[in-house]
PDB file of N, CA, C and O in Angstrom:
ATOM      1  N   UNK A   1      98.604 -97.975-193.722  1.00  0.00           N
ATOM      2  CA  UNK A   1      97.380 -98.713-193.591  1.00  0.00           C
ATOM      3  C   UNK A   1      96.401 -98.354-194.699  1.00  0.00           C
ATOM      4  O   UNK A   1      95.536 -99.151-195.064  1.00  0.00           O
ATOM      5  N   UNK A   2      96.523 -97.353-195.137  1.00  0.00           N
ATOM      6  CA  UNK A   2      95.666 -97.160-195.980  1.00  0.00           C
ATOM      7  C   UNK A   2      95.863 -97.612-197.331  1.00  0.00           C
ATOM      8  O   UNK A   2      95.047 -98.222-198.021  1.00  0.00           O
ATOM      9  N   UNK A   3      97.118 -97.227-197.665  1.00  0.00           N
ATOM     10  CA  UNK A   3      97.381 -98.017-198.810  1.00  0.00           C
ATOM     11  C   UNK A   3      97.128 -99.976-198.585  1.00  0.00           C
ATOM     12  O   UNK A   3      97.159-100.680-199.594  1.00  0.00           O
ATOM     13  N   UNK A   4      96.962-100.432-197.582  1.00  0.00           N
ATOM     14  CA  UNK A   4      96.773-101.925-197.448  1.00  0.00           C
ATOM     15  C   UNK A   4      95.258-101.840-197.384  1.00  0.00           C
ATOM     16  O   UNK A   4      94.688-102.799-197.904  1.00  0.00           O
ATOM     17  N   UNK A   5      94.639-101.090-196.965  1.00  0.00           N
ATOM     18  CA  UNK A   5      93.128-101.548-197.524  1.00  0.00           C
ATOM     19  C   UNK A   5      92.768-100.533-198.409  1.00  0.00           C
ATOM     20  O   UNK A   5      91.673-100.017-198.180  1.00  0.00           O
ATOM     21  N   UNK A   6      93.621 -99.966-199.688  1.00  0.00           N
ATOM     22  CA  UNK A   6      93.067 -99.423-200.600  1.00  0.00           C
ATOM     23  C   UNK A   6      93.569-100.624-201.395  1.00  0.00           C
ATOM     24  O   UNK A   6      92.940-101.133-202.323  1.00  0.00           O
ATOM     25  N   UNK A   7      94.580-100.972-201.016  1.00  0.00           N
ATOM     26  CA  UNK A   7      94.816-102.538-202.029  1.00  0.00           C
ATOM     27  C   UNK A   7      93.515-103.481-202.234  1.00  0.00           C
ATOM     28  O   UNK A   7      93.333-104.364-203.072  1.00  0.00           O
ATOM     29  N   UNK A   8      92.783-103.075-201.342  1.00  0.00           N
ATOM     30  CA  UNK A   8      91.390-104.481-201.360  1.00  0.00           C
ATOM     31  C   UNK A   8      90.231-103.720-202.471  1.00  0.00           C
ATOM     32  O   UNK A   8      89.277-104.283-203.008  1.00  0.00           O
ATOM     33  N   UNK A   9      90.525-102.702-202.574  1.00  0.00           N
ATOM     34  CA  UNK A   9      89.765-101.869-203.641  1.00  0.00           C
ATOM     35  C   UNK A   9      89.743-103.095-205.272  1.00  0.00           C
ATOM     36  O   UNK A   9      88.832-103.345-206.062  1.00  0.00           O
ATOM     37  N   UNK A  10      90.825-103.466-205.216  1.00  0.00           N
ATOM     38  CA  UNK A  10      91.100-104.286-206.457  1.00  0.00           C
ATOM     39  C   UNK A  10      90.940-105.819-206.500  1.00  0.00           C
ATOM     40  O   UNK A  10      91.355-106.539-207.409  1.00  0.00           O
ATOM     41  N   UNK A  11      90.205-106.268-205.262  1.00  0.00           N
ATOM     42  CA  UNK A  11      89.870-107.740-205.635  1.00  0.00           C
ATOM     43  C   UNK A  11      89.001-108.008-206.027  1.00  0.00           C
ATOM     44  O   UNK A  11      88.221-107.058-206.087  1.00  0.00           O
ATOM     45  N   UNK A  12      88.587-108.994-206.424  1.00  0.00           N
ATOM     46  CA  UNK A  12      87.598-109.403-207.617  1.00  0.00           C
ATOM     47  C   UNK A  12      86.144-109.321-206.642  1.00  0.00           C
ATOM     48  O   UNK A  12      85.160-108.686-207.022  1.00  0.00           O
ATOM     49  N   UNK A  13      86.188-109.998-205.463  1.00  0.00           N
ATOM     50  CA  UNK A  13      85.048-109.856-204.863  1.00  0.00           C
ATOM     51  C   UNK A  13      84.453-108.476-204.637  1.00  0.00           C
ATOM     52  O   UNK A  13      85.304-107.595-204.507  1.00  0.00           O
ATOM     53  N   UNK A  14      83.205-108.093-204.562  1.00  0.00           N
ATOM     54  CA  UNK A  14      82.464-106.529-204.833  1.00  0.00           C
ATOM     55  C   UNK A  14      82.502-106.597-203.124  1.00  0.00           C
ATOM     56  O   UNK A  14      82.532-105.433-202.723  1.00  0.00           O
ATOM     57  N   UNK A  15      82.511-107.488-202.061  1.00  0.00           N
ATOM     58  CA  UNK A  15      81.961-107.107-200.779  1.00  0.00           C
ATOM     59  C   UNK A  15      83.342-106.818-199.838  1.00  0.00           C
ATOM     60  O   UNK A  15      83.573-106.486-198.675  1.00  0.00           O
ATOM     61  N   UNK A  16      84.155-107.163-201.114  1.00  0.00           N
ATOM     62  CA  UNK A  16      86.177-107.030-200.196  1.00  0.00           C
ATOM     63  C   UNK A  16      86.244-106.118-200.889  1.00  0.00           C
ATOM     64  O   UNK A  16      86.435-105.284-200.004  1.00  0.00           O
ATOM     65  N   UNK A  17      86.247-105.464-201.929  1.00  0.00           N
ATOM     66  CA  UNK A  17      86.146-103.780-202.457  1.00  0.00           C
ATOM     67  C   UNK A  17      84.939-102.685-201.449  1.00  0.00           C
ATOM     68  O   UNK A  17      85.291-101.571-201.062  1.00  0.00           O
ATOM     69  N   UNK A  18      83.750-103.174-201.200  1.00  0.00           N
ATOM     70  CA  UNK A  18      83.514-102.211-200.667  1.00  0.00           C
ATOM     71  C   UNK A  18      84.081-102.086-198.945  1.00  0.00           C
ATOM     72  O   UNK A  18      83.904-100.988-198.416  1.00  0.00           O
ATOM     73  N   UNK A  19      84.483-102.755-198.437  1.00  0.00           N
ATOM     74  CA  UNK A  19      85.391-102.953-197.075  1.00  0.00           C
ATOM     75  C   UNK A  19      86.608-102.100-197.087  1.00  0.00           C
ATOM     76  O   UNK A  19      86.845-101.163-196.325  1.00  0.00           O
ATOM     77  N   UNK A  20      87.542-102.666-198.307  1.00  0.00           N
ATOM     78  CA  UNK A  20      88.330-101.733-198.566  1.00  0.00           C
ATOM     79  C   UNK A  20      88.462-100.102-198.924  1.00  0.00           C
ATOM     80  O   UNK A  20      89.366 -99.281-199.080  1.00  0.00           O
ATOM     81  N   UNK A  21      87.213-100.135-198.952  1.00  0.00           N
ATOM     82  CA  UNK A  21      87.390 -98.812-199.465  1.00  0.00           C
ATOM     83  C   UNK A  21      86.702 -97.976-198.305  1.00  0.00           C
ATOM     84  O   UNK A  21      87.032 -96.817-198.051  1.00  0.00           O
ATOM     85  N   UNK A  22      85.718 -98.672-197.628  1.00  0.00           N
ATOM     86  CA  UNK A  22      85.759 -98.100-196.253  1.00  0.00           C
ATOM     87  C   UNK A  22      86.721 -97.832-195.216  1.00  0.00           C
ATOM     88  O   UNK A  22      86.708 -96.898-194.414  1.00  0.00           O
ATOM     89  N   UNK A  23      87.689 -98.914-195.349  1.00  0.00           N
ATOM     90  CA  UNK A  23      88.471 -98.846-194.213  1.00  0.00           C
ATOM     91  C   UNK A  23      89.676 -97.378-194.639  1.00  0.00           C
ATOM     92  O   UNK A  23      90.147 -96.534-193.878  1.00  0.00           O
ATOM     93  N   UNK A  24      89.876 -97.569-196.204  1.00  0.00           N
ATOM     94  CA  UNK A  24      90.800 -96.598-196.515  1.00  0.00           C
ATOM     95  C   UNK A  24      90.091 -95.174-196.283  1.00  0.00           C
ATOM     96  O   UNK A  24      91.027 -94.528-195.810  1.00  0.00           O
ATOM     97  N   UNK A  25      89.090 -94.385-196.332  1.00  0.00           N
ATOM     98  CA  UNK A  25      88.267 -93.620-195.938  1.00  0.00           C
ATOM     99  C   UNK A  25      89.073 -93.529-194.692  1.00  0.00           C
ATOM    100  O   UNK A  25      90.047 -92.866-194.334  1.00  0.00           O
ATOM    101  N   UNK A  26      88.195 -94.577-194.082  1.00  0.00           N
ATOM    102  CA  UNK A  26      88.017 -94.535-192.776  1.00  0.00           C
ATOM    103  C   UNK A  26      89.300 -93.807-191.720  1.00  0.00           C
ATOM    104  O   UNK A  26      89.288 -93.211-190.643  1.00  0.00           O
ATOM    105  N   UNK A  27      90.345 -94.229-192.691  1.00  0.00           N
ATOM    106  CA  UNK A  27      91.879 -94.212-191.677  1.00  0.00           C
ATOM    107  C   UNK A  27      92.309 -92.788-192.327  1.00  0.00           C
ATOM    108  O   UNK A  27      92.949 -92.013-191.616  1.00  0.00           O
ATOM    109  N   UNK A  28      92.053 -92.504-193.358  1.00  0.00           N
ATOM    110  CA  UNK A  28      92.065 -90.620-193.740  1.00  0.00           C
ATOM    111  C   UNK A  28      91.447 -89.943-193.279  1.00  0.00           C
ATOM    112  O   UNK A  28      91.880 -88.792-193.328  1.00  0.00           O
ATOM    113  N   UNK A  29      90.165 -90.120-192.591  1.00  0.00           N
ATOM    114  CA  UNK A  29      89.190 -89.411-192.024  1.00  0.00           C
ATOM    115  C   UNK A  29      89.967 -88.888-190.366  1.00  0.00           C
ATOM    116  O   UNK A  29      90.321 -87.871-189.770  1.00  0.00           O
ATOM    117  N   UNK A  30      89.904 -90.411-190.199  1.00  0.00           N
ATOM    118  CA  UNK A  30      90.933 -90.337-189.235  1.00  0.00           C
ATOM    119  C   UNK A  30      92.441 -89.348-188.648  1.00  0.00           C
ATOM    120  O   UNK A  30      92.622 -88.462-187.813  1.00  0.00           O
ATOM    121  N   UNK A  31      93.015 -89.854-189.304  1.00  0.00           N
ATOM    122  CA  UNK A  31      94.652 -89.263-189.773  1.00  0.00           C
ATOM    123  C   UNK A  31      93.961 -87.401-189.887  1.00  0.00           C
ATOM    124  O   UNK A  31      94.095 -86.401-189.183  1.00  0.00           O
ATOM    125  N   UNK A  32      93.494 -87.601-190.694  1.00  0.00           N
ATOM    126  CA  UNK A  32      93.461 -85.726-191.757  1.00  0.00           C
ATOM    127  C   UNK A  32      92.763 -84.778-190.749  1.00  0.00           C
ATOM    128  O   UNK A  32      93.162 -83.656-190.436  1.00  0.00           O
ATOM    129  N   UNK A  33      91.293 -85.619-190.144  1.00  0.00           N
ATOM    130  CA  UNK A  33      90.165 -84.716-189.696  1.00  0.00           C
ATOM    131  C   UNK A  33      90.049 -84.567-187.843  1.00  0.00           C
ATOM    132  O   UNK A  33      89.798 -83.773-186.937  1.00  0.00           O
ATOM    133  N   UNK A  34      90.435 -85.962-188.132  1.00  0.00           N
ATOM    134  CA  UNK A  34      90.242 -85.962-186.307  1.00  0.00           C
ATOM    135  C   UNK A  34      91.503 -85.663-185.578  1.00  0.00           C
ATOM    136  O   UNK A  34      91.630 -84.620-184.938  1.00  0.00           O
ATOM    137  N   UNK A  35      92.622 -86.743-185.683  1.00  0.00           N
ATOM    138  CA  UNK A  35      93.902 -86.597-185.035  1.00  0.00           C
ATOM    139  C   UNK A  35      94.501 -85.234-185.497  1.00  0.00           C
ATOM    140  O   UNK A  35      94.816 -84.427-184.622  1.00  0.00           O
ATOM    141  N   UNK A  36      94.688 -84.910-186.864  1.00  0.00           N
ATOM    142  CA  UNK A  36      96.017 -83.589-186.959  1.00  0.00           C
ATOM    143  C   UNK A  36      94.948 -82.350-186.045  1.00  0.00           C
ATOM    144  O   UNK A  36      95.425 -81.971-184.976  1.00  0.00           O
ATOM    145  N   UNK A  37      93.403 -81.684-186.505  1.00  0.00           N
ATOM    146  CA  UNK A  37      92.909 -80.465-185.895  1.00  0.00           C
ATOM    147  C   UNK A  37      92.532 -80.958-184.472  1.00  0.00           C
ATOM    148  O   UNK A  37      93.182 -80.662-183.469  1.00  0.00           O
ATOM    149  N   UNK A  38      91.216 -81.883-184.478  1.00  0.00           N
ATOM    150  CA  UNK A  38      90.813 -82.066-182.828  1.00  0.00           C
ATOM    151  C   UNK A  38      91.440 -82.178-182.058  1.00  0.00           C
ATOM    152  O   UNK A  38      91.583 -81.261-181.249  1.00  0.00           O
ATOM    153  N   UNK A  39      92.136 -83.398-181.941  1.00  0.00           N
ATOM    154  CA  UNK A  39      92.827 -83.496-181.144  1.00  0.00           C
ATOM    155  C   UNK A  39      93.472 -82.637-180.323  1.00  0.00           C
ATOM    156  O   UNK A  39      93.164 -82.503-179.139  1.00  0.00           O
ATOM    157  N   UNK A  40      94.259 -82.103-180.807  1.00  0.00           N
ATOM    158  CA  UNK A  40      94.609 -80.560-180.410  1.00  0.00           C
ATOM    159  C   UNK A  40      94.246 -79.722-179.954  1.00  0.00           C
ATOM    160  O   UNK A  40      94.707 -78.926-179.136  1.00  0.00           O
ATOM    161  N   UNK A  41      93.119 -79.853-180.588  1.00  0.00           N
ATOM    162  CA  UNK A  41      92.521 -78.507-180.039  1.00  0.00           C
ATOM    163  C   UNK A  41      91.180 -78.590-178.942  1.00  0.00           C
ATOM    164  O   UNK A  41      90.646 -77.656-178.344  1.00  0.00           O
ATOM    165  N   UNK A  42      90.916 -79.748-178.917  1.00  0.00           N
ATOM    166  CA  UNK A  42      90.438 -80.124-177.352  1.00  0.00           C
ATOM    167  C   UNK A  42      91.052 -80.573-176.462  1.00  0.00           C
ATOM    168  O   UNK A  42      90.488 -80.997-175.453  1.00  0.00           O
ATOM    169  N   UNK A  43      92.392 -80.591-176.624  1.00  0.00           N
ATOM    170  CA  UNK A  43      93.623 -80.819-175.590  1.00  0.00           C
ATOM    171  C   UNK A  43      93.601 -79.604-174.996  1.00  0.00           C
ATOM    172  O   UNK A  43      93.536 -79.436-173.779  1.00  0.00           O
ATOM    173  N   UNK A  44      93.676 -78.366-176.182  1.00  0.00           N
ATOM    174  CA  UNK A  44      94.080 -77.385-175.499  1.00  0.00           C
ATOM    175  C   UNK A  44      92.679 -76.061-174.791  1.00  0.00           C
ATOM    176  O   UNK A  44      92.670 -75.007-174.156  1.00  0.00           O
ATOM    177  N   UNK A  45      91.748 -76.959-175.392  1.00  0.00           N
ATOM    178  CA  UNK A  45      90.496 -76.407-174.447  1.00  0.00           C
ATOM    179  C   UNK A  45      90.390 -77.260-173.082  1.00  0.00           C
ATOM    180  O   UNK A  45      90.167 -76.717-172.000  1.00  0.00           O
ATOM    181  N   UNK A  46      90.512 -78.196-173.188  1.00  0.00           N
ATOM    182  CA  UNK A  46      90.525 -78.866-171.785  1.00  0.00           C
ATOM    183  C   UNK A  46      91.873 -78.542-170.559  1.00  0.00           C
ATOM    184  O   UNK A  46      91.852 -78.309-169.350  1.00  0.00           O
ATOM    185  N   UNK A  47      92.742 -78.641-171.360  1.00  0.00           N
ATOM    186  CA  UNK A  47      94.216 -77.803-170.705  1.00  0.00           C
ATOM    187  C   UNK A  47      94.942 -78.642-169.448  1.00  0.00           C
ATOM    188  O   UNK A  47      95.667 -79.518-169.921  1.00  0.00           O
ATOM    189  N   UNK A  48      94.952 -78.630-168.417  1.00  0.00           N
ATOM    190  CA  UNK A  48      95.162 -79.082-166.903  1.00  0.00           C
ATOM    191  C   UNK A  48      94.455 -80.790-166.807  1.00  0.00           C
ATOM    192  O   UNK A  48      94.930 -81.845-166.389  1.00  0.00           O
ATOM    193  N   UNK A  49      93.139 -80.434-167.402  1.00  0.00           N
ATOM    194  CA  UNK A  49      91.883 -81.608-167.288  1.00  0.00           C
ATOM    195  C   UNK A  49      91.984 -82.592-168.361  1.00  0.00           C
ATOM    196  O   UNK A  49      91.246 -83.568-168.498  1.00  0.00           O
ATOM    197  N   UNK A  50      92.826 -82.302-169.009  1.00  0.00           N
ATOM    198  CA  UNK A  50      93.292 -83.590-169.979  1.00  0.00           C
ATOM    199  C   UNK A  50      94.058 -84.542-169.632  1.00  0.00           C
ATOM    200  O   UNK A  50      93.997 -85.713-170.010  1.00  0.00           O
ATOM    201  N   UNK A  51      95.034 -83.912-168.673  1.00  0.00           N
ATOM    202  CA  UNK A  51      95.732 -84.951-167.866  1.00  0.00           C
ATOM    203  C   UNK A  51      95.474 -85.181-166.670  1.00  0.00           C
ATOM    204  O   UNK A  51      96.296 -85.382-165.775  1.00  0.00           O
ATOM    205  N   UNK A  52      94.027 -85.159-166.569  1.00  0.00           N
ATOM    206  CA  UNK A  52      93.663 -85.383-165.022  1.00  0.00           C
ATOM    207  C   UNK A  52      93.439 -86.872-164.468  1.00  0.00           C
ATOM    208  O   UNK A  52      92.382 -87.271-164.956  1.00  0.00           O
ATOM    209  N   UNK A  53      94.052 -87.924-163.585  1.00  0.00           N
ATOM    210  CA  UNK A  53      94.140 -89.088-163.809  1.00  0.00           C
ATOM    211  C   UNK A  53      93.084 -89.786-162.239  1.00  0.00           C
ATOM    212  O   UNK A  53      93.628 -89.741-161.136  1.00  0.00           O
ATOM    213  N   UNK A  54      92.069 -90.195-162.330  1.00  0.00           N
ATOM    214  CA  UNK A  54      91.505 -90.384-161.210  1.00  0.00           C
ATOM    215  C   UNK A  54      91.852 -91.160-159.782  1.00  0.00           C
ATOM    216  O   UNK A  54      92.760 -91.986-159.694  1.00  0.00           O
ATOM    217  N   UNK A  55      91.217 -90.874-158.964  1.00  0.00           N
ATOM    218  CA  UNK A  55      92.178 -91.677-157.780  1.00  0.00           C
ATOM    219  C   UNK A  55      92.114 -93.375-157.617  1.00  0.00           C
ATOM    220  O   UNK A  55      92.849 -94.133-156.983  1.00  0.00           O
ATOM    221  N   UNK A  56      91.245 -93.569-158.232  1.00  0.00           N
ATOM    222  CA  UNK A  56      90.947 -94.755-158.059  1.00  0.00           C
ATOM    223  C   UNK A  56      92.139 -95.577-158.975  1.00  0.00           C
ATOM    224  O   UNK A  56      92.720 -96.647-158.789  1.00  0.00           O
ATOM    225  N   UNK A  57      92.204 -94.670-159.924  1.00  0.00           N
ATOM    226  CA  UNK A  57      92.958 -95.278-160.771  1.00  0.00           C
ATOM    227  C   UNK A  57      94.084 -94.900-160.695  1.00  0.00           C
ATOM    228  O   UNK A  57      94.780 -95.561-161.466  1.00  0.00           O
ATOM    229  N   UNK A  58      94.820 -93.936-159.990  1.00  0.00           N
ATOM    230  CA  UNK A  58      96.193 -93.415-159.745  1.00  0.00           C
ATOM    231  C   UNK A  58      96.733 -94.785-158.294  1.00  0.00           C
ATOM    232  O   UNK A  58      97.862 -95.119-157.935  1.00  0.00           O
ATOM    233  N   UNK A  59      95.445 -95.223-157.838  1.00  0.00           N
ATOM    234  CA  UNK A  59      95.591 -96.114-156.447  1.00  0.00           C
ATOM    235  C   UNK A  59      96.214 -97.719-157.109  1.00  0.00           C
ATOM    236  O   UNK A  59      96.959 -98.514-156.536  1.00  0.00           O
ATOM    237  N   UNK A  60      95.554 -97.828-158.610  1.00  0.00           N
ATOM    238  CA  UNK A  60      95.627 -99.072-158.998  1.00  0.00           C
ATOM    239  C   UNK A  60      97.038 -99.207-159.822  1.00  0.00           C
ATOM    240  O   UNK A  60      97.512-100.343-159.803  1.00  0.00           O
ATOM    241  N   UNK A  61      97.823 -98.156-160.587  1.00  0.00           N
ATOM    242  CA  UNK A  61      98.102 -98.249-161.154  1.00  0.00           C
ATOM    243  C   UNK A  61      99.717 -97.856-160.395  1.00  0.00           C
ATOM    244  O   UNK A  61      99.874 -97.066-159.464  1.00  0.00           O
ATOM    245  N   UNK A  62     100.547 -98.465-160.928  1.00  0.00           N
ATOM    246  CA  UNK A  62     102.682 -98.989-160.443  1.00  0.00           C
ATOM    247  C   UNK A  62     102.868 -97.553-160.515  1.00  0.00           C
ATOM    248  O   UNK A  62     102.347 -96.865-161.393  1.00  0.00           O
ATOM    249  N   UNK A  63     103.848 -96.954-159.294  1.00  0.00           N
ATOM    250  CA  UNK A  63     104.740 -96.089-159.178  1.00  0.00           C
ATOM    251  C   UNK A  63     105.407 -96.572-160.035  1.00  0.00           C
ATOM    252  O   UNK A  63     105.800 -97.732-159.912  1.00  0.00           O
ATOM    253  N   UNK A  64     105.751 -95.730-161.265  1.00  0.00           N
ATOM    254  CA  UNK A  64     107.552 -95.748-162.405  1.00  0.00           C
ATOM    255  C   UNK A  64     107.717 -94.967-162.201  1.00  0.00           C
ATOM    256  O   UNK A  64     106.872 -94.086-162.041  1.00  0.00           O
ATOM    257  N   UNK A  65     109.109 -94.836-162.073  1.00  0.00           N
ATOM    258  CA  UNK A  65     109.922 -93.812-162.027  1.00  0.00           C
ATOM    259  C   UNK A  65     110.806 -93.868-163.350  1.00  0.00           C
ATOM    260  O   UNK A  65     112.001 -94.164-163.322  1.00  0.00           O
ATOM    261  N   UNK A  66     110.237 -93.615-164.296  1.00  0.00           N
ATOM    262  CA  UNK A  66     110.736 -93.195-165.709  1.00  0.00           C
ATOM    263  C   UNK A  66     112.043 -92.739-166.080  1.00  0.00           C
ATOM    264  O   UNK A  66     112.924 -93.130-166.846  1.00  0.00           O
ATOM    265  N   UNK A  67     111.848 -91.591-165.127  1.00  0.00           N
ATOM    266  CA  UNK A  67     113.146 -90.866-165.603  1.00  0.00           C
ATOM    267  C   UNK A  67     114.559 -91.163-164.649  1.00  0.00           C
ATOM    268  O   UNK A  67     115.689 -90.712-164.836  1.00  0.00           O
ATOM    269  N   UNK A  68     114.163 -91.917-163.758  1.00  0.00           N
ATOM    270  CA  UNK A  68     115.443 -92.734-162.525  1.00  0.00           C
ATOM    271  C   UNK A  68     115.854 -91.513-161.526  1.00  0.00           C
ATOM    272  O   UNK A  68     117.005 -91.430-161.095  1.00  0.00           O
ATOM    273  N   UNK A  69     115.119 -90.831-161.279  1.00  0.00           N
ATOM    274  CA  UNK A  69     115.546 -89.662-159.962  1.00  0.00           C
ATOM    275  C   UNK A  69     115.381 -90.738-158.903  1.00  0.00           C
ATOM    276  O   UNK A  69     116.317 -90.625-158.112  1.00  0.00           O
ATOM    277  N   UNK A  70     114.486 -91.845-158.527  1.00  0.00           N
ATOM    278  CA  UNK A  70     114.385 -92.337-157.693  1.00  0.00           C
ATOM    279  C   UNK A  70     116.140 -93.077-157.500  1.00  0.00           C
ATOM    280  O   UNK A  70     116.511 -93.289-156.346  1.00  0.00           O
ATOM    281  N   UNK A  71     116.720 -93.282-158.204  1.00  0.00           N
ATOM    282  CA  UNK A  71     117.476 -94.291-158.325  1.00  0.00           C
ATOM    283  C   UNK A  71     118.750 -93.510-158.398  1.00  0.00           C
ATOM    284  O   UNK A  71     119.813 -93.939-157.949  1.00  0.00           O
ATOM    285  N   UNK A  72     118.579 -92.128-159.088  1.00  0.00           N
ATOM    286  CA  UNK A  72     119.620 -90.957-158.866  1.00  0.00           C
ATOM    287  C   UNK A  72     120.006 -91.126-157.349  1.00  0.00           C
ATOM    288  O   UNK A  72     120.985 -91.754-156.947  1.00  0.00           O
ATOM    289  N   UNK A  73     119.145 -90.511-156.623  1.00  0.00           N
ATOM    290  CA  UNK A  73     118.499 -90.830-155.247  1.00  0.00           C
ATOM    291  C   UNK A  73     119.197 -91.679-154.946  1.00  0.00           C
ATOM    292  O   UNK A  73     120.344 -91.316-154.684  1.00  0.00           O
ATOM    293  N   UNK A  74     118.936 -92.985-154.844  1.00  0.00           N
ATOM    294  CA  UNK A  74     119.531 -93.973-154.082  1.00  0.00           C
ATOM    295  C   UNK A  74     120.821 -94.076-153.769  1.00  0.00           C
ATOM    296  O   UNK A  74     121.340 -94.059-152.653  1.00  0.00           O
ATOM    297  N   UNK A  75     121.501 -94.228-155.241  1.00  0.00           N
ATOM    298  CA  UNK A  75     122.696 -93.971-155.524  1.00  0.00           C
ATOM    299  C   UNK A  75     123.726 -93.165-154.793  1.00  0.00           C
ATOM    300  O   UNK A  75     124.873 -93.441-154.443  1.00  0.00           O
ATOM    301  N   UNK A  76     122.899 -91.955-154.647  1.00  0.00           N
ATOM    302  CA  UNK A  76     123.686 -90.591-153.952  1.00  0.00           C
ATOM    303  C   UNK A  76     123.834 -90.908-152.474  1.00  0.00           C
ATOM    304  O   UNK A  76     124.821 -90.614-151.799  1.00  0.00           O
ATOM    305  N   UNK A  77     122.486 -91.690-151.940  1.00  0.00           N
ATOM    306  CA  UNK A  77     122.620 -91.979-150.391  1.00  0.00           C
ATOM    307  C   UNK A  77     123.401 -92.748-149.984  1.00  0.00           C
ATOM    308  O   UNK A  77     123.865 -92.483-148.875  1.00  0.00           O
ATOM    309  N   UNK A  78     123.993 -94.289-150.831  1.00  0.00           N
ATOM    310  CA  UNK A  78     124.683 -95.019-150.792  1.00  0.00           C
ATOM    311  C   UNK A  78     126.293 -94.606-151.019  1.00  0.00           C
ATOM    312  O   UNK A  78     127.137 -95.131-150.293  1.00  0.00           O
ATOM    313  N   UNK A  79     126.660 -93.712-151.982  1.00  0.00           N
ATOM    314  CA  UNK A  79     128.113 -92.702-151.872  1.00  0.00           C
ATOM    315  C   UNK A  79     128.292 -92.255-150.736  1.00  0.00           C
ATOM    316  O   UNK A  79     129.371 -92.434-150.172  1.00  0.00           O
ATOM    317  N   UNK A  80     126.903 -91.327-149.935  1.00  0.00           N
ATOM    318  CA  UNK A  80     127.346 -90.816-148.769  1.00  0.00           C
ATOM    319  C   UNK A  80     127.695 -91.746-147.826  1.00  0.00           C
ATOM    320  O   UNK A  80     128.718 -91.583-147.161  1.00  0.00           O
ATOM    321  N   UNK A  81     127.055 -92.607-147.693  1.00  0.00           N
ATOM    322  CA  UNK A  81     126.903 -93.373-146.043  1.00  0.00           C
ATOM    323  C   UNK A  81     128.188 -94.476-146.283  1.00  0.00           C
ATOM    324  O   UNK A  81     128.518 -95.114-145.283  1.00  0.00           O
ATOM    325  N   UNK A  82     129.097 -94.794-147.840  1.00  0.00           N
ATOM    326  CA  UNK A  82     129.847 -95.067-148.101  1.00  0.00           C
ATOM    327  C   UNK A  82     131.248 -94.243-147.581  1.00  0.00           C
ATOM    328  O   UNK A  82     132.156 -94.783-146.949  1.00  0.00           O
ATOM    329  N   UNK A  83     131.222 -93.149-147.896  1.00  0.00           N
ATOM    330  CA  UNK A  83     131.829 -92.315-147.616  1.00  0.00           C
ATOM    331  C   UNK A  83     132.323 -92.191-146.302  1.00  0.00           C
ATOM    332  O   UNK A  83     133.479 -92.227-145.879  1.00  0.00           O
ATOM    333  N   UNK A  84     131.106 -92.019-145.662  1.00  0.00           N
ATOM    334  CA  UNK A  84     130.973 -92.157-143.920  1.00  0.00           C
ATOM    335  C   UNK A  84     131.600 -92.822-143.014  1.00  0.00           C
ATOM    336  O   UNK A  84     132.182 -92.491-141.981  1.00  0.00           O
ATOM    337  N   UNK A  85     131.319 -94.256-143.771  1.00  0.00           N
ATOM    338  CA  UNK A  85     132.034 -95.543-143.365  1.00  0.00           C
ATOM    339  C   UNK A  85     133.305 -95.735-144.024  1.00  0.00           C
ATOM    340  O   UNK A  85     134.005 -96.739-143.891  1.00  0.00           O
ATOM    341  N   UNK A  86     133.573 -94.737-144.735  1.00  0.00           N
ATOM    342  CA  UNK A  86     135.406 -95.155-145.121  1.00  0.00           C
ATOM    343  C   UNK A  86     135.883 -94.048-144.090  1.00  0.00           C
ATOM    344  O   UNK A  86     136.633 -94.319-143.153  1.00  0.00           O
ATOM    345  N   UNK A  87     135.462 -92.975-144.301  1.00  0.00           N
ATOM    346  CA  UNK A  87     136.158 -92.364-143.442  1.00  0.00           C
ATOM    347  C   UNK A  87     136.280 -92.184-141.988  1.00  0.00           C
ATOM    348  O   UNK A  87     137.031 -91.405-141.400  1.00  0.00           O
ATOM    349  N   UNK A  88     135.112 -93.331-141.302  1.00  0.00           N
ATOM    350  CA  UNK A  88     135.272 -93.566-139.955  1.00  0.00           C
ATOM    351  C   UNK A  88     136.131 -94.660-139.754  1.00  0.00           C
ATOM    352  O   UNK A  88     136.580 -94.748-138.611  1.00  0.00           O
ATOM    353  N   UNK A  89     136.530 -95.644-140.685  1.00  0.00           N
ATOM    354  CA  UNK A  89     137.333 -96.495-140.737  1.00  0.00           C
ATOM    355  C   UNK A  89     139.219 -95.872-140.534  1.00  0.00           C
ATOM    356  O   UNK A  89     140.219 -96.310-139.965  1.00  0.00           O
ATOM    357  N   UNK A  90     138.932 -94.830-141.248  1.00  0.00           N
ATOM    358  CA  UNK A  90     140.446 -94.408-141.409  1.00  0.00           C
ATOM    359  C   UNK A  90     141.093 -93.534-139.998  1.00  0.00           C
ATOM    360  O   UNK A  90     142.300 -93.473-139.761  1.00  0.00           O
ATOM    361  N   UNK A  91     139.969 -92.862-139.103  1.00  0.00           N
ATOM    362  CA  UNK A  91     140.159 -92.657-138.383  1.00  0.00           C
ATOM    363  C   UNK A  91     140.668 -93.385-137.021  1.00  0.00           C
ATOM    364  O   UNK A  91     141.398 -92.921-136.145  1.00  0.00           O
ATOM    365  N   UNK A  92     140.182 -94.414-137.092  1.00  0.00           N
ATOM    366  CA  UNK A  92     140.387 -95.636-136.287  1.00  0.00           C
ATOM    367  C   UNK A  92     142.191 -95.789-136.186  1.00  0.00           C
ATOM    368  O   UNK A  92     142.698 -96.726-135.568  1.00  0.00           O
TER     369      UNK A  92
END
């Protein structure tokens, strides 16, 4: 990104050079000063409370199950009770 609005540094218009050259600033300032040190390091002063997610909004927002334990889960109950039922069958 920066190189795409350091490209505007070079158009003829003076008010699309000075844009460009803000925005390229802007996204190093960014990148260099804020995201690589702060970030970080008010993550890790805040600690626990960075990922603290409110109720209101834990109320609004979809159960995912990301990683499929739910579905691990399922799976496993359906083998058993499979199981169950073959082998009450065979007894018969």
């Amino acid at each position: 990104m920066v190189y795409v609005f350091a490209g505007f540094i070079f158009a003829h218009d003076f008010m699309i050079k000075q844009i460009g050259f803000a925005l390229a600033i802007g996204i190093l300032i960014d990148a260099f000063i804020v995201r690589m040190p702060l970030v970080p390091a008010v993550m890790a002063i805040f600690g626990d409370k960075a990922w603290w997610l409110p109720k209101w909004l834990d109320r609004l927002l979809p159960n995912l199950d990301v990683e499929g334990d739910k579905l691990i889960a399922q799976l496993k109950d359906q083998e058993s009770t499979s199981k169950i039922k073959s082998s009450s069958r065979k007894a018969y």
